[in-house]
Structures are given as structure tokens and as C-alpha cells.
TORKOL-631158 format. One line per field, with one value per residue (C-alpha): residue number from 1; residue in three letters; z negated, y, x. Coordinates in steps of 0.5 Angstrom, whole numbers, plus 500, padded with zeros to 3 digits. Last residue first. Example, Ala and Ser with C-alpha at 12.3 -4.5 7.8 and 13.67 -1.06 7.14 Angstrom:
% residues 2
dokol	2, 1
pavex	SER, ALA
zz	486, 484
yy	498, 491
xx	527, 525
***
This chain:
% residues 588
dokol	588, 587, 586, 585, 584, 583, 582, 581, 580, 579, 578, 577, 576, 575, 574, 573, 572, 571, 570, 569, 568, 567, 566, 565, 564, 563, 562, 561, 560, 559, 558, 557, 556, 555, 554, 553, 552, 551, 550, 549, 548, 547, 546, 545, 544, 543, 542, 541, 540, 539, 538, 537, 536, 535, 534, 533, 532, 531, 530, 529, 528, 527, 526, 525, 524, 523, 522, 521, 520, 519, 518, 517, 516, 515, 514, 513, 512, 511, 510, 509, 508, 507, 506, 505, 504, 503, 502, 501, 500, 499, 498, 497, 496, 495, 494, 493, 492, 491, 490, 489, 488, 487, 486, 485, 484, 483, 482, 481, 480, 479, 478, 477, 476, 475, 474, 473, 472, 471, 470, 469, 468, 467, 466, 465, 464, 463, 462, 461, 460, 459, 458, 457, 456, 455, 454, 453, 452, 451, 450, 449, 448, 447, 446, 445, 444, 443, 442, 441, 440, 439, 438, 437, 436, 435, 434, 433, 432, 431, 430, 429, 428, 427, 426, 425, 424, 423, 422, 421, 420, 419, 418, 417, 416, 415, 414, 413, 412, 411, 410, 409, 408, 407, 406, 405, 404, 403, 402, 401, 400, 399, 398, 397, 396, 395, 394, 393, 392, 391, 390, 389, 388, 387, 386, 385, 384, 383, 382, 381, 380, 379, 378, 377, 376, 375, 374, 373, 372, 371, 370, 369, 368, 367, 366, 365, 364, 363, 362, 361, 360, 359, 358, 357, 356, 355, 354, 353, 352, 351, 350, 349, 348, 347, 346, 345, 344, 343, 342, 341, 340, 339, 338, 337, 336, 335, 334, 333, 332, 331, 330, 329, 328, 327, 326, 325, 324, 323, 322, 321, 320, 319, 318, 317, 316, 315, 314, 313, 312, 311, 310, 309, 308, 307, 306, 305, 304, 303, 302, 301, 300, 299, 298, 297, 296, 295, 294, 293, 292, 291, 290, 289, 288, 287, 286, 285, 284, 283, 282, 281, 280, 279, 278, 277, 276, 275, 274, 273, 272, 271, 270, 269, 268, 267, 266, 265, 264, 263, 262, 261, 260, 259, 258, 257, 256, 255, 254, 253, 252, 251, 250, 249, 248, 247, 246, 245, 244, 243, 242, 241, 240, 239, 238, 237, 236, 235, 234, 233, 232, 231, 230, 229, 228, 227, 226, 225, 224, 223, 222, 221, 220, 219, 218, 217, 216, 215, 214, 213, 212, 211, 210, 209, 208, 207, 206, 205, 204, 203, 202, 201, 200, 199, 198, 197, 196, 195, 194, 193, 192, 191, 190, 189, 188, 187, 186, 185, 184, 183, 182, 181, 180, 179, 178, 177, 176, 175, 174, 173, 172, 171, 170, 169, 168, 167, 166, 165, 164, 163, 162, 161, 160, 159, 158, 157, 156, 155, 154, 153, 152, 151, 150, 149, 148, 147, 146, 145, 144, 143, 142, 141, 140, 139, 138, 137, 136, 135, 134, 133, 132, 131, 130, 129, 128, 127, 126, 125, 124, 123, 122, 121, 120, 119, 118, 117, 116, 115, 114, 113, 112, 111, 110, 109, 108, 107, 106, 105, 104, 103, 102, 101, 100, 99, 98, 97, 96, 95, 94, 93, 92, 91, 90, 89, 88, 87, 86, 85, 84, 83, 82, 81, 80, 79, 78, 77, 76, 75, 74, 73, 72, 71, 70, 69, 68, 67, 66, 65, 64, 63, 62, 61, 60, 59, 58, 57, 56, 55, 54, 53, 52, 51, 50, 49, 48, 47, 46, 45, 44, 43, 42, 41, 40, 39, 38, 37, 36, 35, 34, 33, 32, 31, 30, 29, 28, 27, 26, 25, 24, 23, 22, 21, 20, 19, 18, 17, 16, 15, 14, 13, 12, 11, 10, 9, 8, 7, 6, 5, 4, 3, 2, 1
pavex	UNK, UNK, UNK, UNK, UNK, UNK, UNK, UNK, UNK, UNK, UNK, UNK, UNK, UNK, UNK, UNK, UNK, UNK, UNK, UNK, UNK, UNK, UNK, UNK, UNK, UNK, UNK, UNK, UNK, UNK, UNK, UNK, UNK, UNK, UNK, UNK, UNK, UNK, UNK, UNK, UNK, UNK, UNK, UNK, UNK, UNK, UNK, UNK, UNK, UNK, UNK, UNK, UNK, UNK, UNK, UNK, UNK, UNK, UNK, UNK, UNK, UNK, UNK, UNK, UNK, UNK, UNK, UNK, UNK, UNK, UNK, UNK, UNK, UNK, UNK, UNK, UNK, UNK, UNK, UNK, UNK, UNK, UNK, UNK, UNK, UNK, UNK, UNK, UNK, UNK, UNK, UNK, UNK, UNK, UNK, UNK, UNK, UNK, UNK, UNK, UNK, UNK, UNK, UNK, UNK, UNK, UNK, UNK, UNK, UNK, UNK, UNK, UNK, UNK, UNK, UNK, UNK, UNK, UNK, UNK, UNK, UNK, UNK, UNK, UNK, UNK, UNK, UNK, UNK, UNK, UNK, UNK, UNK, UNK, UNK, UNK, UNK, UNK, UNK, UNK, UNK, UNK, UNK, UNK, UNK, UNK, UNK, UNK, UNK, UNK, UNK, UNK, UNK, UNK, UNK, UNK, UNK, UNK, UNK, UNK, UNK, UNK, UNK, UNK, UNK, UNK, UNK, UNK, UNK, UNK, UNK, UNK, UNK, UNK, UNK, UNK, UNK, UNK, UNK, UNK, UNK, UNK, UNK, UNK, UNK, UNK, UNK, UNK, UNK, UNK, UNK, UNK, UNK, UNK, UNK, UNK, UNK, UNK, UNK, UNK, UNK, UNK, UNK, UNK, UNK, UNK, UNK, UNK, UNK, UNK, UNK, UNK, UNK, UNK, UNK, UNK, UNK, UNK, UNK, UNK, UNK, UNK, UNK, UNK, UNK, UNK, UNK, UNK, UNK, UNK, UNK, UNK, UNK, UNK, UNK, UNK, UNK, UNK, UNK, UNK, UNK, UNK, UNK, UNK, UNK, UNK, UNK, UNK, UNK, UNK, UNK, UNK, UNK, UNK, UNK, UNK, UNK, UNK, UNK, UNK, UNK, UNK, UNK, UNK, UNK, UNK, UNK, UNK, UNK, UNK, UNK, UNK, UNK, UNK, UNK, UNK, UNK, UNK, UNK, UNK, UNK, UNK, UNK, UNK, UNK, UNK, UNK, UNK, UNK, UNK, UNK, UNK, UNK, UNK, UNK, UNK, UNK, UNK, UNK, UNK, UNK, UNK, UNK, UNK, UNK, UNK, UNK, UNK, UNK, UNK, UNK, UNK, UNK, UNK, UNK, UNK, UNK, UNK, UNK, UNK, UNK, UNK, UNK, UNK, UNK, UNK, UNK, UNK, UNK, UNK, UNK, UNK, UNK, UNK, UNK, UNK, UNK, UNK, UNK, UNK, UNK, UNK, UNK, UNK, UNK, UNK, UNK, UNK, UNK, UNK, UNK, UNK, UNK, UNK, UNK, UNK, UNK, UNK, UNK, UNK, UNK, UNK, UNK, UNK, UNK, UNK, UNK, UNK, UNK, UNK, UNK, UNK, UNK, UNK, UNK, UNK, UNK, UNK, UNK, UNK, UNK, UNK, UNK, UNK, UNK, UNK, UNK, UNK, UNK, UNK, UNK, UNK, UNK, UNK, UNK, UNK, UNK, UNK, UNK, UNK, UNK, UNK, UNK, UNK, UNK, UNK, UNK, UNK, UNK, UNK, UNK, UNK, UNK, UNK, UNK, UNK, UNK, UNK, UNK, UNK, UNK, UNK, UNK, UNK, UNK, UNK, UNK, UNK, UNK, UNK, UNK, UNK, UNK, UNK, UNK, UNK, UNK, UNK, UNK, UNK, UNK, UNK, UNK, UNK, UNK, UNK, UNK, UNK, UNK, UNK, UNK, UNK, UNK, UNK, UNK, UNK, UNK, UNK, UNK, UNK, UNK, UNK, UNK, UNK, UNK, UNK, UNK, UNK, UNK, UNK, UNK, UNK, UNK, UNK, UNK, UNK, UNK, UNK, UNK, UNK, UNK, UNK, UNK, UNK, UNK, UNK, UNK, UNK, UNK, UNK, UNK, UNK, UNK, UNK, UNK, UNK, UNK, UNK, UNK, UNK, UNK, UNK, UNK, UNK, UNK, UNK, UNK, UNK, UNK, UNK, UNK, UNK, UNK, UNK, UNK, UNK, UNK, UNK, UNK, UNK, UNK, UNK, UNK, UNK, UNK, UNK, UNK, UNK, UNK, UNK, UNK, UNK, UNK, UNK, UNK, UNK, UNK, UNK, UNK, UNK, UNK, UNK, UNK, UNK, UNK, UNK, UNK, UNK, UNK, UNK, UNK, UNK, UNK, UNK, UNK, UNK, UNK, UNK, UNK, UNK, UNK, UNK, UNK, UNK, UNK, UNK, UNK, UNK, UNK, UNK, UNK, UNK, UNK, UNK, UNK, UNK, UNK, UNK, UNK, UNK, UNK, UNK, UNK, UNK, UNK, UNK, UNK, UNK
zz	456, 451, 453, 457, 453, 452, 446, 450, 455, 449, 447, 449, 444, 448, 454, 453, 448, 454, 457, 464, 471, 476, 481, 488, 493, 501, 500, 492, 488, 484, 478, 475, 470, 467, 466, 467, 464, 469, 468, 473, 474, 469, 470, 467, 473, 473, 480, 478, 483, 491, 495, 490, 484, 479, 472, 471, 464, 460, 454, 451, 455, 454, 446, 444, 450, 451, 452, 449, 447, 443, 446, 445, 451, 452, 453, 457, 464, 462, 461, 467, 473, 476, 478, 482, 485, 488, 495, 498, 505, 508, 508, 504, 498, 493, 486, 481, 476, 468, 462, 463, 466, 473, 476, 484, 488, 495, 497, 503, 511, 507, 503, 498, 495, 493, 487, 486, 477, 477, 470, 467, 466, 467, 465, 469, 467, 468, 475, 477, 476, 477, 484, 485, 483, 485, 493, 492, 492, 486, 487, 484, 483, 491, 492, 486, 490, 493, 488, 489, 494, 502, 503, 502, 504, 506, 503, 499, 496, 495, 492, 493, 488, 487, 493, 497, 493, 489, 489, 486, 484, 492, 492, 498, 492, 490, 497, 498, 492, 493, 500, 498, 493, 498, 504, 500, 497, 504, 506, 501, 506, 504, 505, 512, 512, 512, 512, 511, 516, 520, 521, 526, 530, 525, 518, 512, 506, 504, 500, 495, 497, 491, 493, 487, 489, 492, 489, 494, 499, 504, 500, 501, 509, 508, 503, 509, 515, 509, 508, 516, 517, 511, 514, 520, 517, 512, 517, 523, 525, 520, 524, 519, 514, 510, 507, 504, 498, 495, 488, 485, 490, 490, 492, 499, 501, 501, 503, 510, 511, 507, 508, 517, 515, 512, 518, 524, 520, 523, 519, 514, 510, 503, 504, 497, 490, 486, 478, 473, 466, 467, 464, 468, 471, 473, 476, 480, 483, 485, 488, 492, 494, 496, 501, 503, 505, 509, 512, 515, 518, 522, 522, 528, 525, 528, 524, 517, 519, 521, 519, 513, 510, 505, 503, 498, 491, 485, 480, 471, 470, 464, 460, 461, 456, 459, 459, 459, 463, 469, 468, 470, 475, 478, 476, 480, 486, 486, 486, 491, 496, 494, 496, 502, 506, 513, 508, 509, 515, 515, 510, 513, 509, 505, 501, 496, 492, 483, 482, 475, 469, 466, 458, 457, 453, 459, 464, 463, 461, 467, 471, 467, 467, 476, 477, 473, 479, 483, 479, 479, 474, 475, 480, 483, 486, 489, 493, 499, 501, 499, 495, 490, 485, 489, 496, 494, 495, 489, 491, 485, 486, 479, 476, 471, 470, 465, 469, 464, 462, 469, 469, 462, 465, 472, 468, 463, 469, 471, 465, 465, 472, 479, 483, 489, 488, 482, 487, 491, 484, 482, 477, 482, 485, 482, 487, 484, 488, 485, 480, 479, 476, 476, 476, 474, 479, 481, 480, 474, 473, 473, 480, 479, 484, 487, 489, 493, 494, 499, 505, 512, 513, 513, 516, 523, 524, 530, 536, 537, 542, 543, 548, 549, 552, 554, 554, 553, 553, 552, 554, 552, 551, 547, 546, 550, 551, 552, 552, 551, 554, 551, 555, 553, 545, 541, 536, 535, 538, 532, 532, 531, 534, 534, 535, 535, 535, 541, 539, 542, 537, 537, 536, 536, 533, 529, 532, 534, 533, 536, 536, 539, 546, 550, 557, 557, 556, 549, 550, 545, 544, 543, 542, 544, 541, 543, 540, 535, 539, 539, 542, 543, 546, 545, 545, 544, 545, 543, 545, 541, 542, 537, 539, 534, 536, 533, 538, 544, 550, 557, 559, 558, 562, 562, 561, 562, 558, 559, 552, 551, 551, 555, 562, 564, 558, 562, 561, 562, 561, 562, 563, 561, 564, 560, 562, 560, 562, 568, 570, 572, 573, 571, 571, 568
yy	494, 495, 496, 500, 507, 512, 517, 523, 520, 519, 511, 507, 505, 510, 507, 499, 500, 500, 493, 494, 495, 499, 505, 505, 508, 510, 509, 508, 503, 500, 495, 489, 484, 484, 491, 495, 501, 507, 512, 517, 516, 517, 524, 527, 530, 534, 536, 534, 529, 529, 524, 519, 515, 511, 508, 501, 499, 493, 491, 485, 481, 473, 474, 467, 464, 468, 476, 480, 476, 480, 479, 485, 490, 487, 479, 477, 474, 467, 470, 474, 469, 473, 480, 482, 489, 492, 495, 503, 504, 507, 503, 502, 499, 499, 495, 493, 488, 490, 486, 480, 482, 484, 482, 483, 486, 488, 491, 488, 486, 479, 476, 473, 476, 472, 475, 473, 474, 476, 476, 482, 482, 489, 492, 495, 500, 506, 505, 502, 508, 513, 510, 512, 519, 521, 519, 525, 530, 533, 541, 541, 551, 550, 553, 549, 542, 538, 532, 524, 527, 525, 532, 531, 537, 537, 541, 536, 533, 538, 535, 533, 528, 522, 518, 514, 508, 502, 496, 489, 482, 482, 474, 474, 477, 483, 485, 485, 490, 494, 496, 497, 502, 505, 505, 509, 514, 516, 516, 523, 526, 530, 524, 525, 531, 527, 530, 528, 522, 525, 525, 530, 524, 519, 516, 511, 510, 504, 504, 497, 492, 488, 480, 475, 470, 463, 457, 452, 456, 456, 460, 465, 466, 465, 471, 475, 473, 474, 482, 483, 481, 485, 491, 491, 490, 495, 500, 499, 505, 510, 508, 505, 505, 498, 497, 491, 487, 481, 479, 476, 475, 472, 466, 469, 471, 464, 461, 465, 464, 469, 475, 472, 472, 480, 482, 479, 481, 487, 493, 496, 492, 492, 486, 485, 487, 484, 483, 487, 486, 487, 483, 486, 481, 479, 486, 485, 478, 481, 486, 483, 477, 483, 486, 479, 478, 485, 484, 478, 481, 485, 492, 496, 503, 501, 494, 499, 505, 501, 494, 496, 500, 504, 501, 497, 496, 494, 492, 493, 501, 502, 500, 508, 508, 513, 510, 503, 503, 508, 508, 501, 501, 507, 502, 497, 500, 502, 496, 493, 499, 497, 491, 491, 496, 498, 499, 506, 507, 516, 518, 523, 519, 514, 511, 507, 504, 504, 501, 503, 499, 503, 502, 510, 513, 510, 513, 520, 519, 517, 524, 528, 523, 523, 531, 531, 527, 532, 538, 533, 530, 522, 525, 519, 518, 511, 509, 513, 517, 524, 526, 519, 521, 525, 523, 516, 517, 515, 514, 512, 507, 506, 500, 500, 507, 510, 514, 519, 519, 521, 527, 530, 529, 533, 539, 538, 539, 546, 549, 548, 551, 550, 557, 555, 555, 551, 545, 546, 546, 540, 538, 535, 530, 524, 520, 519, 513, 510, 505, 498, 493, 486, 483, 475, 469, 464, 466, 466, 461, 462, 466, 472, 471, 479, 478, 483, 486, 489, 486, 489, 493, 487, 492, 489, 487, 489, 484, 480, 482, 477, 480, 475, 478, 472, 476, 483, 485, 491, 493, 498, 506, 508, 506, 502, 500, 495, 499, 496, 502, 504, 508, 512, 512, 516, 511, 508, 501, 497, 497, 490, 490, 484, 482, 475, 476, 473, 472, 477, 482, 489, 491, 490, 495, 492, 493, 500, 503, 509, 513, 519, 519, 525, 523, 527, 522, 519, 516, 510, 506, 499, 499, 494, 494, 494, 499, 504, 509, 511, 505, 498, 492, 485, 487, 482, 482, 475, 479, 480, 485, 484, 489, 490, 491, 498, 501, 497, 499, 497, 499, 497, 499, 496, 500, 498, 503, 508, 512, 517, 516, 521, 517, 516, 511, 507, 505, 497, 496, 488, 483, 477, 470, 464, 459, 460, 467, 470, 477, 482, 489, 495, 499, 507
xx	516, 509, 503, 497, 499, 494, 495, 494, 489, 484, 484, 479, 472, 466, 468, 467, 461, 456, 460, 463, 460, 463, 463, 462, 457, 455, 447, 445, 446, 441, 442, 441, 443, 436, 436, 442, 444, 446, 452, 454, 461, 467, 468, 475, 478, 471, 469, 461, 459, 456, 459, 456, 459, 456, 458, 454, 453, 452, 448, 449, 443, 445, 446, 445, 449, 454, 455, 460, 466, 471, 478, 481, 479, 472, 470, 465, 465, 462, 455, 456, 457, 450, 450, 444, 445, 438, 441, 441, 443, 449, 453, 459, 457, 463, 463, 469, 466, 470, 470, 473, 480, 478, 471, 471, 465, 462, 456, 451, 455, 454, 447, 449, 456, 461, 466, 473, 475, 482, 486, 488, 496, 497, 491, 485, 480, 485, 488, 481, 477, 483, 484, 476, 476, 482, 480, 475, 481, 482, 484, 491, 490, 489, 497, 498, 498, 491, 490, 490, 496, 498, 500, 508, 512, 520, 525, 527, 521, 515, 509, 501, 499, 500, 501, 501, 497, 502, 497, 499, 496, 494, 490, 483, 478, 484, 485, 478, 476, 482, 481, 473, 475, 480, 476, 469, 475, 477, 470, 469, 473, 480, 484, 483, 487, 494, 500, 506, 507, 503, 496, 491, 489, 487, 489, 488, 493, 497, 504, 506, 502, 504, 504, 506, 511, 509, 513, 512, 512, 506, 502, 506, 505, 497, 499, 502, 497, 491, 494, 495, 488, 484, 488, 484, 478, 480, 480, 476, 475, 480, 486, 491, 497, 499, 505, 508, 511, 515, 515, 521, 526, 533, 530, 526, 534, 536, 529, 529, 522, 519, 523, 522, 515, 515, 519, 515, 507, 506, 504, 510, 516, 517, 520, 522, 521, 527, 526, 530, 531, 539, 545, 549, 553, 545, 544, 549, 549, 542, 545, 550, 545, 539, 545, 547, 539, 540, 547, 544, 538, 541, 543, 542, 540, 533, 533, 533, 530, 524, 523, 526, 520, 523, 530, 533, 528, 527, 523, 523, 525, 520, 526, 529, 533, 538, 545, 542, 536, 537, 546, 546, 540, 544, 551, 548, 545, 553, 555, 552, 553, 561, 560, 555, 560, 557, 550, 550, 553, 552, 546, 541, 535, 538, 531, 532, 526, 527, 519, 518, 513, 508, 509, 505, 512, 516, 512, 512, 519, 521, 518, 523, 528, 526, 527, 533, 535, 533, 537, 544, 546, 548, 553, 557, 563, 564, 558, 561, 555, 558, 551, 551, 546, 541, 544, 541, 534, 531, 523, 519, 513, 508, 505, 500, 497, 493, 489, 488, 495, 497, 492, 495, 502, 500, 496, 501, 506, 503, 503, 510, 512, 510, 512, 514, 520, 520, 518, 523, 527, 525, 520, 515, 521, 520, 518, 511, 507, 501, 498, 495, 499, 502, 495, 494, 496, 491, 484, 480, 475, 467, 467, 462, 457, 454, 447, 445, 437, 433, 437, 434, 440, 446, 452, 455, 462, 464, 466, 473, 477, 483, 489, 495, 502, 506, 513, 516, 524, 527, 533, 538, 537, 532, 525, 521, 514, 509, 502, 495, 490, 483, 478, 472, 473, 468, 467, 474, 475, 477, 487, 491, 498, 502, 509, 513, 520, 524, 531, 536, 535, 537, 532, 525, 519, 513, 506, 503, 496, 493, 488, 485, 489, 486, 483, 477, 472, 477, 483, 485, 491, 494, 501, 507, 514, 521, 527, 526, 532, 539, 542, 538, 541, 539, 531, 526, 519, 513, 506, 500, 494, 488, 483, 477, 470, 468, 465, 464, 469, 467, 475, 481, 488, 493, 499, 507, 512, 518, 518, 524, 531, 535, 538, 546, 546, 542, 534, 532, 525, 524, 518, 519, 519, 522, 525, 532, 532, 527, 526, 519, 520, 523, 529, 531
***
């Protein structure tokens, strides 16, 4: 392995190159970052090319955290490069943990070829500091709805929680109408389903297929939930273990046209509306060595397929997760950008700092769209909170009463700033293949589907939000106080994260006024309609049905307590929606 600076076409670099004859592993340049103030957030920036990359990621830069006894307790990388000559502009966004002693801004490299690194750029940005001299918050509901209207919100459910992974572990009927019973109260609007292609086509040759397999009866079964509720389905390929899955686009495209084909024609499942080609192709995609230019001519294929058939079917691109490299160059590249109908991305970040890190890569993106002249919706497809102890299937943070703060808050900021879709990972805790997936809204069978305290606040915005809602941004005076967003006329989203309590004001209500069907609620005449704030604390009955502790509100206001959320909507609202087991958000 070599190390060192090198200069090509005016630029210098520096460059970690690894041969054949050493086992891929992490080579990786350190500065080292000390005076640390917690909560300031890093932003590490670098352009970094790789045009040879073998049997590992590639290039990428990372910001790291040790604590006083030098053990790393966060981490936050940017995307991976390879096999790129090109320079790509990468970024690593990470807010300084609490306990950190030392942070270290790392250019590695993994694999076997080289790894480029070049005008590496630091900004340190200081924390944000929550208003704790505020009594009271007033919450400005913009009069005219913003651009774009909600296309959903829901979860990941991949299928799999009828098979025989999970039978094995004793989940049985009983258990399902628990499931079932659960989705039907949160009456989703949009839901992501992974089909991984060994399910359906096991040889991998896009030729012979078994529509009939335990998995995929897994997935009709877990399709009927969400036919009878109206709620569209995200098909997404994931090709796990698969040899050169894409070396043949034609075939490829055409089998991903016969699965939609057999999905929505053979099986009626009409709730089958977007599509997907791969999970996060800025990772297993690019690090497989293919390139741009086999993606965007595997999403013209498909497209081309799905036309031919004459299938109701939009495509979801990207998918990308973190840095933004992958999602600009999605939305740049005008040919493969046309064969989209919505484009998405995955957010996954250190707890400290969360959602001030996951703002930021959400405003890149939709800064990115709004520079089109015909800016497609933007759904974030997957996103969770982690720490140390995460993996990519387990995740014990969730079991904290601040994973539902971040999630209510996340929400609320991507809704105000322009997301109109969220999909969060993931339902519930479930066997995939042989693997265990604990990143749940609620906990598996071997804890009797204990709920998570997360559940509590998804199920409040999945259950009073409608595809189609308009979205109403809410300012809020003075900032560091609460946050808010009003959706559909009828519902004001609310969280405070901090850990005081604040008189809320809400103040826009006269012209957000209508319920489920349209009904004015509050005008001119009738300015004091009974509205209802629903509160949430740390400390609740543990009821799968709990809507929140209900405060009217006098004047058009109310208190919320220290580390909140909740909602507002007219007194009559719930007593008038439809029981879980007749719910259903629309038709297809």
C-alpha cells in the first residue's frame, strides 16, 4: 500500500493507492480535532475520485468522535466513490456528541485500487441553543397552502412477516390480526415493500420465474392489507446475493415488467402504484462497479416497460442515502430525471444533532429540485436515528421516549421546508431471510409486539393526514420554542423538544378551517369553534389505540409541557373517523 500527495491535470490530490497483493481494509488519513463545543455541528467537504475500485466501497471521507478513553462513539461518512475518474463532491455532516474528547476528520479507502482526495474544506458551525426565557410561543399558520400536496405518510413493510422465517418463530394467525389490526388504525398513505429478486426469480437469470414461492406469498398476503385500505405500494428491488444483476439491462427490464405485470393484472393488486430499481444505489450499485450509465439506461428500459404494458405505475428515483453526490447527479441528468415521477432519498443519523443534520441534507435536495423547471415531489423514503450500539438491523435507540421527539420534529421540519412524502424504517420488528430486523414501531412476538414509544407519534401523523392534504408552513416567534405545521385544514402538528414548558398561541386559524369533508369549522362568525390539543409525555398509558391527552383550548391556546408533542384539530374530528376496521384513506 502507498500514500502521498500526486498532481494530474492541475489539481493535487492526495492518494491511497492498495495492490492486489494487500487484503482490502481501511487505509485512512486523520486530522485530528480538538476544543470540541457540544452540539456545534462539523461540515467536512472534499472532491474524491477513485478510478479503479475492487472488492471494497471505494473513497470517502468520515467525521468521527472519541470519547476520554479513546473509544469512537459516533460516526458519519459521506458517499462512497468508485470507480469514478471524475471528481465527485462529497460531504460528511456530524454535531459533536456530548461526551466527545477528540474528533478526527478521516479520508479513507476501501479496497483494492486507488483513492483520490482533493481541496478538503471544514466549517464548524455552533450549536443551536433552545429559547429557555420564552413564556409563550405563537405559532403563525401561513394563510395559502404550499406548493405541492402530501403524497403520503407511512412505513416500511417488506413483506416477509408471513413467512416461514417468521412461522418458525411461532408468529400465527393471532399474531397477524394483531399486525393487521395495528395497520388499520394507522391508516397508512404510502408504504415501501422490498421484493427481493430471489423471491420471484431464484436462479437470477431473469428468465424463469416462480411467482409462488413461501416469500412471495409473504408479500400477496401483506398486499391485501393495503389494497383494501387504498394505500399505494413502493415495489423496490433489492438483489441481495445475486451474481451481475444488471450486466443484461434488456432482460432485467423486462422482468421487472412482467413482476409489476403479474402484481397489478394477474393479482389485482392496483395498490401497486411507484417503483423502485435498487435500495440505495449510491452504495451496493456504485460498489458493484456499475455506473451511471447502466442506471439511467435500466430506468428508460423499465419505463419503456411499463408503457408497453400500459401500467399505472410512477418511478421513484434515487433512493439514494446521506450525501447529496448521487441525488444531484439523478437530478442533473435530464434524460434519466425524465423518466421519473418522484424522486426520494434516505436519511440515518447520529442521535446529537439529528435533525439539524438531516435539515440540511433535505434543503440540498430540494434547493436541487427547485432549480428544474418541473420540480417533482420529494418523498424521504427511509429514515431512523442511531448511536454507537446501531447496526444495520438493530437499532436499541428506538426504545427511547427521544426517538418519538425527533421523529414528530423531523416531520414537521420536512413538511414546513417542501418533503410531501415519508416512509419511516420500519413497521415492526420481523425476520427477513434468516436475518432479524429490530428497527420496529413495535417489538417482535418474543415481547408479546410491545410498542415502542415512536409508535405513538408516526401513528398520530399517519392516521390524521391524507394523501392529497394540502400543507400549510407554520413560523413560529420566538425560535429555539416549539415547532408546528398545519396539513389539510384540519390538523396542526406540534412538538417542543426542550425541556421546559410554553404557553402556545395559534394565530392563522380562522382561514385553517375545515374537517374531513370540507365543513368550515371556524370563520368570521364562529371565530371560537372548539378546538382540541392531544398531548403526548413520556409517561402514557401503553394503549395501541391512545390518541393523547386531550386539552380544549381557551383563546386559541394551550400549554405544553417540558419534551412534548401532539396535535391540534377540531373537538369533533375524532369522535366522527371511521373504526380501524372499516378505514380506508381512498380509493386507488
Amino acid at each position: 500500500m502507498s500514500a502521498g500527495k500526486r498532481e494530474a491535470e492541475g489539481i493535487s490530490y492526495l492518494s491511497i493507492t492498495v495492490p492486489e497483493t494487500v487484503a482490502p481494509a481501511w487505509p485512512r488519513y486523520i486530522h485530528k480535532v480538538r476544543e470540541l463545543v457540544p452540539g456545534a455541528l462539523i461540515s467536512f467537504e472534499a472532491g474524491v475520485s477513485s478510478p479503479v475500485t475492487r472488492d471494497g466501497a471505494g473513497a470517502y471521507i468520515t467525521v468521527e468522535f472519541l470519547d476520554s478513553e479513546g473509544k469512537r462513539i459516533a460516526l458519519q461518512q459521506s458517499d462512497m466513490v468508485s470507480n469514478e475518474s471524475a471528481w465527485q463532491h462529497v460531504e460528511a455532516l456530524a454535531a459533536v456528541p456530548a461526551n466527545a474528547a477528540e474528533g478526527l476528520l478521516c479520508l479513507v479507502f476501501n479496497g483494492i485500487g486507488e483513492g483520490r482526495f482533493t481541496d478538503p474544506h471544514l466549517e464548524i458551525l455552533p450549536p443551536e441553543s433552545p429559547n429557555l426565557e420564552a413564556d409563550t410561543a405563537v405559532v403563525h399558520i401561513q394563510k395559502e397552502a404550499a406548493g405541492g400536496t402530501l403524497l403520503g405518510i407511512g412505513f416500511e413493510d417488506d413483506g416477509w412477516t408471513y413467512n416461514q422465517d417468521n412461522r418458525e418463530k411461532g408468529v400465527g394467525e393471532a399474531d397477524w390480526n394483531i399486525r393487521e389490526s395495528r395497520i388499520a388504525w394507522m391508516r397508512p398513505d404510502l408504504v415501501r415493500m422490498f421484493f427481493w429478486y430471489k423471491d420471484w426469480n431464484p436462479s437470477g437469470d431473469w428468465k424463469t420465474f416462480d411467482f409462488e414461492t413461501d416469500n412471495m406469498r409473504s408479500h400477496y398476503r401483506s398486499l391485501e392489507v393495503y389494497q383494501r385500505m387504498g394505500c399505494p405500494v413502493i415495489v423496490t428491488g433489492v438483489e441481495w446475493g445475486l451474481k451481475d444483476p444488471y450486466g443484461e439491462p434488456e432482460s432485467c427490464a423486462a422482468a421487472l415488467g412482467t413482476l409489476l405485470e403479474h402484481l397489478i393484472r394477474e393479482r389485482g393488486f392496483t395498490c401497486v402504484r411507484y417503483w423502485t430499481l435498487t435500495n440505495e444505489p449510491n452504495g451496493y450499485f456504485a460498489r458493484t462497479g456499475y455506473d451511471f450509465n447502466r442506471y439511467r439506461e435500466l430506468h428508460r428500459l423499465v419505463a419503456e416497460q411499463i408503457r408497453q404494458r400500459n401500467l399505472s405505475v410512477e418511478i421513484v428515483g434515487s433512493d439514494d442515502a446521506m450525501g447529496t453526490a448521487w441525488f444531484n447527479r439523478c437530478v442533473t441528468d435530464d434524460s434519466y430525471y425524465a423518466s421519473c415521477g418522484v424522486m426520494s432519498s434516505h436519511f440515518y443519523v447520529q442521535y446529537s444533532g439529528a435533525n439539524r443534520i438531516m435539515r440540511h441534507l433535505l434543503n440540498r435536495r430540494l434547493q436541487a429540485l427547485e432549480k428544474k423547471p418541473n420540480p417533482l415531489p420529494f418523498v424521504v423514503a427511509e429514515f431512523g436515528f442511531q448511536d454507537h450500539r446501531s447496526t444495520v438491523n438493530l437499532n436499541p435507540i428506538m426504545e427511547t421516549y427521544d426517538y418519538a421527539l425527533w421523529t414528530m420534529e423531523f416531520a414537521i421540519d420536512g413538511l414546513n421546508r417542501g418533503a410531501r412524502g415519508f416512509s419511516i424504517w420500519c413497521l415492526h420488528d420481523v425476520w427477513y431471510p434468516r436475518v432479524f430486523m429490530g428497527y420496529g414501531l413495535w417489538r417482535f412476538k418474543d415481547e408479546n409486539w410491545r410498542l415502542k414509544p415512536v409508535y405513538y407519534a408516526w401513528s398520530a401523523l399517519t392516521r390524521l393526514t391524507e394523501r392529497g392534504d394540502s400543507i400549510f408552513p407554520c413560523s413560529v416567534e420566538p425560535g429555539g420554542t416549539v415547532r408546528a405545521v398545519g396539513v389539510g385544514k384540519r390538523v396542526v402538528f406540534w412538538v417542543n423538544p426542550v425541556s421546559r414548558p410554553y404557553i402556545v398561541e395559534i394565530q392563522g386559524m380562522r382561514h385553517f378551517s375545515e374537517d374531513l369533508s370540507g365543513r368550515a369549522v371556524v370563520d368570521d362568525n364562529h371565530p371560537e369553534t372548539s378546538w382540541m390539543a392531544y398531548i403526548f409525555e413520556e409517561n402514557h398509558p401503553e394503549d395501541d389505540r391512545y390518541e393523547g391527552r386531550a386539552v380544549p383550548l381557551k383563546d386559541l391556546k394551550f400549554e405544553a409541557p417540558p419534551r412534548s408533542y401532539g396535535y391540534i384539530v377540531p373537538a369533533a374530528l375524532l369522535d366522527n373517523e371511521p373504526s380501524a376496521e372499516s378505514a380506508g384513506n381512498g380509493s386507488l
